[in-house]
C-alpha positions as CSV (number, residue, x, y, z in Angstrom):
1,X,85.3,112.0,104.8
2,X,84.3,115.6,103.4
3,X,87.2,117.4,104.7
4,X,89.3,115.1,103.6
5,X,87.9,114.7,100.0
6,X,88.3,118.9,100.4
7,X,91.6,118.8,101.5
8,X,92.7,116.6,98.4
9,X,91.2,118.7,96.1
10,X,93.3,121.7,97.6
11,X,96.4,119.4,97.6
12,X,95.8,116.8,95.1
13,X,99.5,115.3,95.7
14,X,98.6,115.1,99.2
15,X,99.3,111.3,100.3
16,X,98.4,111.9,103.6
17,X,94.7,112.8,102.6
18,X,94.6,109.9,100.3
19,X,95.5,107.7,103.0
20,X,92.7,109.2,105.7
21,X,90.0,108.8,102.9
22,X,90.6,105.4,102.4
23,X,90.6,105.3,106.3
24,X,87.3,106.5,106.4
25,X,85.5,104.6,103.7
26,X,86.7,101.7,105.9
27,X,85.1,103.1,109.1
28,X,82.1,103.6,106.8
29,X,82.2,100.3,105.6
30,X,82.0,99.0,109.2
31,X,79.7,101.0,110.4
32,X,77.2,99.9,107.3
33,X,78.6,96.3,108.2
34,X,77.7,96.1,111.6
35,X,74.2,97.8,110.5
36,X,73.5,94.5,108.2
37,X,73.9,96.9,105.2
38,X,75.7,94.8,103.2
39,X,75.4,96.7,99.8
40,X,76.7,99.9,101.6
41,X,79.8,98.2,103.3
42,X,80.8,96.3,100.5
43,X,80.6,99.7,98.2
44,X,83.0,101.4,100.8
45,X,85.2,98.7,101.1
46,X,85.5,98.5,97.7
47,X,86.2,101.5,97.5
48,X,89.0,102.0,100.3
49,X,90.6,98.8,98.1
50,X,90.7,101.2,94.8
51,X,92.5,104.1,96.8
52,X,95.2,101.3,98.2
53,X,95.8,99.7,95.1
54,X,96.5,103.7,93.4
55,X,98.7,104.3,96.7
56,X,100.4,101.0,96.5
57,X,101.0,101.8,93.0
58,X,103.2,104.7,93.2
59,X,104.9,103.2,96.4
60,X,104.9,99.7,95.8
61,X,107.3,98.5,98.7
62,X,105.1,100.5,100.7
63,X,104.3,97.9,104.0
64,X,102.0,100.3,105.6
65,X,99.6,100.0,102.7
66,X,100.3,96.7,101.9
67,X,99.0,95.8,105.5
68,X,96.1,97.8,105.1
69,X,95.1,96.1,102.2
70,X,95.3,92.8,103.3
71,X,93.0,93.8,106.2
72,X,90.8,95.3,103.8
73,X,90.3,92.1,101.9
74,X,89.5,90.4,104.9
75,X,86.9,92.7,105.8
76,X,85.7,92.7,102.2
77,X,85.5,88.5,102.6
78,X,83.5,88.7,105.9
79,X,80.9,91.0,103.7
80,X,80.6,88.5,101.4
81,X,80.1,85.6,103.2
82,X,77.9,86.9,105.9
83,X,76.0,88.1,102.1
84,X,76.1,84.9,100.5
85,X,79.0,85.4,98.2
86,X,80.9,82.5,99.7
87,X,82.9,81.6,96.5
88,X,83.8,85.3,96.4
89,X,84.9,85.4,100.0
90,X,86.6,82.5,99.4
91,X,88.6,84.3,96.9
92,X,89.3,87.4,99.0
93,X,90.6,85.1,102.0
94,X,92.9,83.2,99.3
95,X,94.4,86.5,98.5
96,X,94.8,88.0,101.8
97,X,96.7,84.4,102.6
98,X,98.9,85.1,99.8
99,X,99.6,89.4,101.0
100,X,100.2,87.9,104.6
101,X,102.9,85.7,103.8
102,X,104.3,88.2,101.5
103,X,104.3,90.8,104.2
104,X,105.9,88.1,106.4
105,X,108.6,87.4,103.5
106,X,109.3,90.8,103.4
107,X,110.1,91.3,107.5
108,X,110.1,88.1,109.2
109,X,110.6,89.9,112.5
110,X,107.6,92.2,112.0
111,X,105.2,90.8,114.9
112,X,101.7,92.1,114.1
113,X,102.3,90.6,109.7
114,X,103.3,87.3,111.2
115,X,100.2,86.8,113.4
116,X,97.9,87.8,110.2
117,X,99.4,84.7,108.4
C-alpha cells in the first residue's frame, strides 16, 4: 500500500495507482476480516469504496470499477452482518442487487456480471 500511496503522490493523475490502492485496502480488509477484526476490515473497505466512487466519478461508464464496487459492497455486507449490523448489511446487499443488474443491463453477454445478479 506504501509504494503505491508514493507512487500517487509522484504522479497524482496516475489512475493506475489509484486503482492498486484501492486493491490493497481490499486485501487489507480481508486479511483483518478473516482475522475477526471487524473494525479494521470494515475501515478498509470503506475505504477502497471512497477511492471507487472518486474513480467512478470521473469515468462513470467505467465497467471495471463498477464491478469492483459492487464486489466491494458485498464484502462490506458480509462485515456487517457477521458484526451485527444486519439492517446495514441488508442495505449494502440491496445495493449491490441493484449495480449487478445494472452491470447486466449494460452487457447482457458479459458472463462473470450476469452470475453476480
Amino acid at each position: 500500500l506504501y509504494w503505491f500511496e508514493h507512487a500517487l503522490k509522484i504522479d497524482p493523475t496516475s489512475q493506475a495507482a489509484r486503482e492498486e490502492i484501492a486493491e490493497r485496502h481490499a486485501w487489507i480488509a480481508d486479511m483483518y476480516f478473516y482475522l475477526r477484526d471487524y473494525p479494521d476490515a470494515r475501515r478498509h473497505r470503506t475505504r477502497q469504496l471512497e477511492l471507487l466512487a472518486a474513480m467512478q466519478e470521473k469515468d462513470p461508464k467505467n465497467g471495471d470499477l463498477a464491478y469492483q464496487t459492487l464486489v466491494a459492497n458485498r464484502a462490506l455486507a458480509k462485515i456487517n452482518a457477521k458484526s451485527g449490523d444486519l439492517e446495514e448489511a441488508a442495505r449494502l446487499l440491496d445495493e449491490a442487487q441493484a449495480q449487478a443488474a445494472s452491470l447486466r443491463a449494460r452487457d447482457p453477454e458479459n458472463q462473470t456480471w450476469f452470475e453476480q445478479e
